[in-house]
N, C-alpha and C positions, 0 to 999 in steps of 0.2 A: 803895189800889188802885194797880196798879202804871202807870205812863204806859207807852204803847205805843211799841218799839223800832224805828226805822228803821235797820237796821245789816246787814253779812252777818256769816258765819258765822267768814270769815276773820278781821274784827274785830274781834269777840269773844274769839277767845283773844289777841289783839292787847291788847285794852284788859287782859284778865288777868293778860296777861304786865307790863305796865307798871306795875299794881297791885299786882300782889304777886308780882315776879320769884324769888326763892327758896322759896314755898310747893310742896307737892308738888302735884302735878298728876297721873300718871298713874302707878299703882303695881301691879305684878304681886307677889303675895306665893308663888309658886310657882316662880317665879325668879327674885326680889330685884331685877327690874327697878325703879330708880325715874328719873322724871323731872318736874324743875320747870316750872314754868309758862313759863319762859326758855327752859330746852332742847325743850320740846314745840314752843314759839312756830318756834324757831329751823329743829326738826327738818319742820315741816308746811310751812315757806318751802321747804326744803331738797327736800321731794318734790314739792311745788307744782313748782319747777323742772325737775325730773325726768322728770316726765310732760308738762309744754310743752317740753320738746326732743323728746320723743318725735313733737311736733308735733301733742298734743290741744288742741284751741283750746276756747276759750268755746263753752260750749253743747255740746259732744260728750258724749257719754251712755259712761259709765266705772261697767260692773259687776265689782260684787264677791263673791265666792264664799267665805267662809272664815267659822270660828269665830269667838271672840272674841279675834282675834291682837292683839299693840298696834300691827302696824303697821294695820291697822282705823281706830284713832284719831287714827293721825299722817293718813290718806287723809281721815279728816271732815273736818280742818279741811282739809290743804292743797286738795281739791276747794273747800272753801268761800273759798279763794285765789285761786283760778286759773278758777275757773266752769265745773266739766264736772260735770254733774250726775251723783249717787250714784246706780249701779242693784242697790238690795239683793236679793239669792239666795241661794232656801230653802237651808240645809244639807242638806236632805230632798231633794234639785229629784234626780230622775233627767234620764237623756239628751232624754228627748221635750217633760220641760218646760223643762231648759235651753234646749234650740234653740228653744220657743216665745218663750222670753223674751227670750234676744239677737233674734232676729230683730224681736219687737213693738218690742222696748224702742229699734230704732236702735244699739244697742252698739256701741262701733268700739274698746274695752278693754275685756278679760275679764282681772280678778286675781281667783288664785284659791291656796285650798293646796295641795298636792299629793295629800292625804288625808283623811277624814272616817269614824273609825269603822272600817268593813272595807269603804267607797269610795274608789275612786281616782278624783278628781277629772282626774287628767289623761287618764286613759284614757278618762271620757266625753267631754271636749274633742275626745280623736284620734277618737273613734269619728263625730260631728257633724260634725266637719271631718279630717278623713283628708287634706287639701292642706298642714296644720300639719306633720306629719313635714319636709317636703322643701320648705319655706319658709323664706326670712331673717326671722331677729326682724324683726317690724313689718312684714312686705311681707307679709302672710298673702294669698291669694286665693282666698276661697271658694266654691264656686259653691250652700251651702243657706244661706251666710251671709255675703254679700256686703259690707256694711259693717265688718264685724268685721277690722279691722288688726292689732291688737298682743294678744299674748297673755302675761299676768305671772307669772311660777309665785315665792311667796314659798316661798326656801328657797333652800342653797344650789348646789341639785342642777341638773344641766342637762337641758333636755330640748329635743328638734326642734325647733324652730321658734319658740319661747319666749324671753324676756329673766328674769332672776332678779331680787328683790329689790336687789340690789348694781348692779346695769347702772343701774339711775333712778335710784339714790342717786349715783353716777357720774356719771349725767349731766346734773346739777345742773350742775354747772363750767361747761355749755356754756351756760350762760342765766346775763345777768348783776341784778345789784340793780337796775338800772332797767327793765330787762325785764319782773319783774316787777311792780314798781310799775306800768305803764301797764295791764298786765292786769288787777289790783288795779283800776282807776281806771273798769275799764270795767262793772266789775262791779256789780248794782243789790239794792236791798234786795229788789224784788221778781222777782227771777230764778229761778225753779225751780232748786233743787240737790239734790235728791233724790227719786227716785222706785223708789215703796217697790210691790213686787207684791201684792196680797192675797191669801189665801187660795186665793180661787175654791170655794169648797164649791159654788156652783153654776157651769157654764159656764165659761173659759178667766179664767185670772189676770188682775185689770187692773192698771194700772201708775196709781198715785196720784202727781201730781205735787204733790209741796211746795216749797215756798220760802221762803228764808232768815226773812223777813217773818212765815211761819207756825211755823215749827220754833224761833227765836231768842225769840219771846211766849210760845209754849204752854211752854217749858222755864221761862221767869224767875215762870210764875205758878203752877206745878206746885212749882216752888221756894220761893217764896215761902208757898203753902198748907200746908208740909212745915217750914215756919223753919227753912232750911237757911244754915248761915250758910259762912265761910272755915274753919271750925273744924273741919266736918264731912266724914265719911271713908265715901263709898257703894260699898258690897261689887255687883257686878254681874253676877249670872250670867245676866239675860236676854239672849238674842243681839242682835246688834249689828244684825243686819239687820230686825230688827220694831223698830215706833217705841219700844216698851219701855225698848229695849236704848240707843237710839241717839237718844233725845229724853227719855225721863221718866230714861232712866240719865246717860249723858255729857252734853248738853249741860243739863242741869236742875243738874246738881252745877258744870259750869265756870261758868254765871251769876253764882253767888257765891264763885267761887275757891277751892268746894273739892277737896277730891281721888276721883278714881277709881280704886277698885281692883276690876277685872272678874277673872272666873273665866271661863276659857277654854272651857271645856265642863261642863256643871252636872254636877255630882255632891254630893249634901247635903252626904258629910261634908268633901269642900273647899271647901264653900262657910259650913259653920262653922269651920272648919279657918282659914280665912283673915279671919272677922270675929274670932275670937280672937288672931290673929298682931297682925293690923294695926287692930287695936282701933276695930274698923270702927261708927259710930253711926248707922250705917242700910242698910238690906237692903232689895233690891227683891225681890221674885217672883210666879209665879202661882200660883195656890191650891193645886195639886199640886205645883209643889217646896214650900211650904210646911209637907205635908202630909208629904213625905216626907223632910223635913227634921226634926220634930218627931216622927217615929216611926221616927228612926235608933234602934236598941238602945242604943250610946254615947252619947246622947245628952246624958246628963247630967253627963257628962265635961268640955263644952266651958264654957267663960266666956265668957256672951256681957253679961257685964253691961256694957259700953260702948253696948250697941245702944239708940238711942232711937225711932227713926222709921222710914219707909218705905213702898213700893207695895205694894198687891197689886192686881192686877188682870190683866186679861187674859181674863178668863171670871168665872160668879156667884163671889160669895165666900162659903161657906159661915159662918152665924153662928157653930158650934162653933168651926170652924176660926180664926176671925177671934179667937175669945176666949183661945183655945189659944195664942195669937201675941205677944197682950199678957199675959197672966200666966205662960206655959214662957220666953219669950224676949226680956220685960221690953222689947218696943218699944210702950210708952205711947204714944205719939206716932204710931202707924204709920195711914196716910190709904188710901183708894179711892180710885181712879182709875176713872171712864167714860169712853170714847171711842170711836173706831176712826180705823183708819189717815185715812180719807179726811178727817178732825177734825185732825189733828198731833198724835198722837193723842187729847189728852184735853179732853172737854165740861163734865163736875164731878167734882168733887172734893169730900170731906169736910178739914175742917179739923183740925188738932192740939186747938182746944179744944173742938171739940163733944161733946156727950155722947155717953157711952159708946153709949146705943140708938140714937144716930142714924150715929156711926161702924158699925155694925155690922151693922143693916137699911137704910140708904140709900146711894149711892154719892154723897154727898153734894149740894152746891149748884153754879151755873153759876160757872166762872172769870170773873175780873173779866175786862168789855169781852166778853163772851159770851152772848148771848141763845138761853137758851131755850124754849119752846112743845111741851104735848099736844095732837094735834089726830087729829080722826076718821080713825082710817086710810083714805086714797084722796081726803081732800078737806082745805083750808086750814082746816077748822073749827074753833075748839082748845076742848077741855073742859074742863067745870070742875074745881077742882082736886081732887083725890081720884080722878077719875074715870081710868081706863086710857085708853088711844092711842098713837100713834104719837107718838117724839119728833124734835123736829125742833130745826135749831140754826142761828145764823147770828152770822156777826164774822171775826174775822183769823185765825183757826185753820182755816177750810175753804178744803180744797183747788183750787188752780187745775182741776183740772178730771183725767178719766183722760186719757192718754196715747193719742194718734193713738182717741181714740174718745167724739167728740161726743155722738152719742145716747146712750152709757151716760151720760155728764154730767149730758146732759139729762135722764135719768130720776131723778137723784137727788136737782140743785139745782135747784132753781123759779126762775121770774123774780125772784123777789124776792132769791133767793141765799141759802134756808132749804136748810138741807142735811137732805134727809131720811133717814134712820137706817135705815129699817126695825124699832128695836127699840122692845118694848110697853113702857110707864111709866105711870108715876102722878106726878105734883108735888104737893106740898100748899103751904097757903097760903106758905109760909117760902121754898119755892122749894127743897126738897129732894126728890128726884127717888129713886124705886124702881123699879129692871128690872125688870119681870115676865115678860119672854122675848122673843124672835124673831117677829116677823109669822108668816117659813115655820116657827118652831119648834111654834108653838101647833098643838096638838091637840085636832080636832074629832069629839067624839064622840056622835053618834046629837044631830046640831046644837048641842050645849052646848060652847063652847069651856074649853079644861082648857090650863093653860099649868105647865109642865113644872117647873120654877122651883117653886111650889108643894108640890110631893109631892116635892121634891127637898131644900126645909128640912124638913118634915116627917119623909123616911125617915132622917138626920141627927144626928135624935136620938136611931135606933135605937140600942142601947152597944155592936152589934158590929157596926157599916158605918163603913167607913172612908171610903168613896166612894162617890156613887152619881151617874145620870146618867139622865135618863128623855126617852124617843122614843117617839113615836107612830107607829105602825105599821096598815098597812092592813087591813078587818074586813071581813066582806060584809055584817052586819048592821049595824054602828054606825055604818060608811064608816072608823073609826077607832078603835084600842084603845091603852089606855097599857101600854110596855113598860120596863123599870128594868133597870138594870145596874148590879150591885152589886159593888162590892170590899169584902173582908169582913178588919176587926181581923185581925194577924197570931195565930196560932192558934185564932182561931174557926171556928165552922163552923153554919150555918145551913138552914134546907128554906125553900123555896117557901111553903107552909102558915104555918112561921114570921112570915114576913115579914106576909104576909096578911094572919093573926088580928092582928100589931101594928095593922095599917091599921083593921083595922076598929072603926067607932064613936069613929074620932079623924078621919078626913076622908072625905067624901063617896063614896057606892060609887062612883061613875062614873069615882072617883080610884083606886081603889083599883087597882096594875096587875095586868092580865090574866098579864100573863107576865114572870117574874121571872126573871132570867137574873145568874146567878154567873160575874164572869173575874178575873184576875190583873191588868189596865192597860186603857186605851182607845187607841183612836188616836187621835196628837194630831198637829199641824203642829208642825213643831221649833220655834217660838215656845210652846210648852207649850197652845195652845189645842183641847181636845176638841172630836172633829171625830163631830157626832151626826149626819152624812149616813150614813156611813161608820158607825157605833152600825144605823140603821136599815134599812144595805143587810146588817147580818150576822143580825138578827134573824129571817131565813127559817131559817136554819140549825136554829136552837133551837125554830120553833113545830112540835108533830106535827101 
């Protein structure tokens, strides 16, 4: 079991760097970027300075807007330098939720790219703040967004009112080595420096505060469950701004000196593309890049035999899909990850040596110095083992609390500082923990509760669903009926009736879904997570 780390985030690549100065560290295989643990060290002092001349002190809330750039990871560490805590933003975020979020979040630096896809990121900037055109870099005054000073566009183009990548790298020279050090000095293991937005499936995003103290343990034991050693080379296409990307990816692989090699924007086949170049032995993803990574046509073109281990998590992990992963793409070794953001992110894990059934049906056991508890949903009760409930968690991984909003806090961590989940489980004696769904996912039909998760390994096994995803939807008779969305094997083709007759006399009529509905993808959050609010508000469409 690992001993518990008092350190920040800046000393961490600190100690890397002195540990193994010439190891790779951060490597782009798409543009032959590479950088040692020396030049990274060097390079995050280097913009640590850059952004304190700008005059971001300790504590200033510094959001970030971009893909998986590498200047992304030179800002992890140097915020974790200099103490302006990280504010990650959706790649997805239009104008109404940006401006909710600098304004929630306190933001007083907004970096961002200049692009995303067919978004211009700076055009929603002018449009929010229309006083940016005709402002000095850093003297911005906004009247919807009054904290907000400096605006960073990475790239080398100029725009109104803006400073470029190159101006903070410049303005390094004006802050000298001991300047730094005192900032360095003031700096605490337990300082929030990162706060991560969620979702929000329901009501307005909250803003998760983490600190060094939570993000620096949950990476060395995530690592540690994965036997990741200096050796080892993590391919990372989840984005930088979900803890995925930017705690189970980068700082899980710097804990033991190995290297990171991110893909900028997911697409399968660069993401095999680059575990073959750079003989990459571990690959993180969620269940659908997964999914659409092992049902490229070329597929069998690439070498991935270097791959050993890795995440998947993010959402269920489908058991085909899990099995598909270790025997097409020979990561023996590859773990579940459970958590959510407000955990750093991850609660259990599966080990490398656990049996195959239990990597596959459980999201494994609690991280060491991690307690977890089933207990009756809405009361401290906990059940016996086998039994479903709510899970609940408590240790060095749960978050300081949401950002400028107490009462949600208090809805979530109890006096005792049990971080309640909301999600359904089961534990058995051994301390191995199975999702069974969402509190709000669970579907209540004519009083039987049906949890969704169920008829979801079940349809799975169908040999032409590639995907499926099942919501409950509202009945006048039942108060609730089960409805499926299916993606179907590339040239297959299925009915309704189909699906049905499979269902029936293998699971329960009241499982069986009323309404089967055929599409091409779901919506997800650009952290790849299926967003079944959004499943259940389109389902009017399709019922006559």
């Amino acid at each position: 079991m690992a001993d518990l780390i008092f350190s920040t985030i800046g000393q961490l690549i600190e100690e890397k760097a002195n540990q193994h100065p010439n190891q790779e560290a951060l490597v782009y295989a798409d543009r032959d970027l590479r950088l040692t643990y020396q030049q990274l060290d060097n390079l995050s002092d280097k913009v640590a300075k850059g952004l304190m001349a700008l005059g971001i002190e300790k504590g200033d809330h510094l959001a970030v807007w971009t893909t998986n750039v590498p200047e992304w990871v030179s800002l992890q560490f140097a915020t974790g330098k200099m103490g302006a805590p990280l504010v990650t933003v959706n790649t997805n975020y239009r104008a109404r939720e940006l401006e909710y979020l600098l304004k929630q979040s306190d933001s007083t630096t907004l970096i961002l790219i200049e692009q995303y896809r067919d978004h211009r990121f700076i055009d929603t900037v002018y449009e929010i703040c229309p006083e940016l055109k005709t402002s000095e870099p850093g003297q911005l005054q906004s009247k919807r967004l009054p904290k907000l000073k400096n605006v960073i566009v990475l790239g080398e183009n100029r725009y109104d009112g803006t400073f470029n990548w190159s101006d903070i790298l410049n303005a390094a020279e004006q802050i000298t080595d001991e300047q730094l050090a005192e900032r360095k000095a003031t700096l605490h293991y337990d300082d929030v420096i990162n706060i991560q937005y969620t979702s929000g499936t329901t009501g307005f995003p909250k803003g998760v505060m983490l600190t060094h103290y939570n993000l620096i343990n949950n990476a060395v034991n995530i690592a540690e469950c994965m036997k990741l050693t200096k050796d080892d080379r993590l391919c990372i296409p989840v984005p930088f701004f979900h803890c995925f990307g930017c705690v189970i990816g980068t700082l899980a692989i710097t804990t033991c000196g190995g290297t990171m090699v991110p893909v900028q924007e997911f697409k399968p086949e660069e993401v095999l593309r680059t575990v073959e170049k750079e003989k990459c032995t571990a690959l993180h993803g969620v269940p659908t890049m997964f999914i659409s990574e092992l049902n490229l046509p070329n597929f069998d073109n690439f070498d991935l035999s270097s791959l050993r281990t890795g995440v998947m998590a993010g959402s269920n992990c489908p058991v085909e899909v899990m099995k598909a992963v270790i025997q097409k793409m020979g990561m023996s070794d590859i773990t579940i990850c459970y958590g959510q953001t407000e955990s750093s992110p991850v609660i259990t894990q599966t080990r490398t040596d656990d049996p195959l059934e239990l990597r596959v049906e459980t999201v494994g056991r609690a991280l060491p110095n991690v307690e977890v508890k089933i207990v009756e949903p809405g009361t401290d009760t906990e059940v016996p083992p086998g039994a479903q409930g709510e899970l609940c968690t408590r240790g060095y991984h749960v978050m300081k609390g949401y950002y400028n909003n107490p009462e949600a806090t208090k809805e979530v961590i109890d006096a005792e500082h049990w971080l309640h989940t909301g999600d359904l489980a089961t534990m058995d004696e051994n301390g191995y923990v199975r999702i069974t769904g969402r509190l709000k996912d669970m579907i209540i039909r004519g009083g039987e509760n049906i949890y969704p998760r169920e008829i979801e390994e079940f349809l799975y096994t169908h040999p032409k669903i590639l995907d499926v995803q099942v919501v409950g939807v509202p009945d006048d008779k039942y108060g609730e009926e089960v409805a499926a969305f299916i993606i179907l094997r590339e040239g297959e083709s299925a009915s309704e009736e189909e699906i049905k007759n499979y269902c029936r006399n293998k699971i329960a009529r009241n499982k069986i879904p009323k309404y089967i509905i055929f599409t091409d993808s779901y919506p997800m959050t650009a952290s790849g997570k299926i967003q079944k609010f959004r499943l259940r508000e389109q389902v009017n469409r399709f019922i006559k």
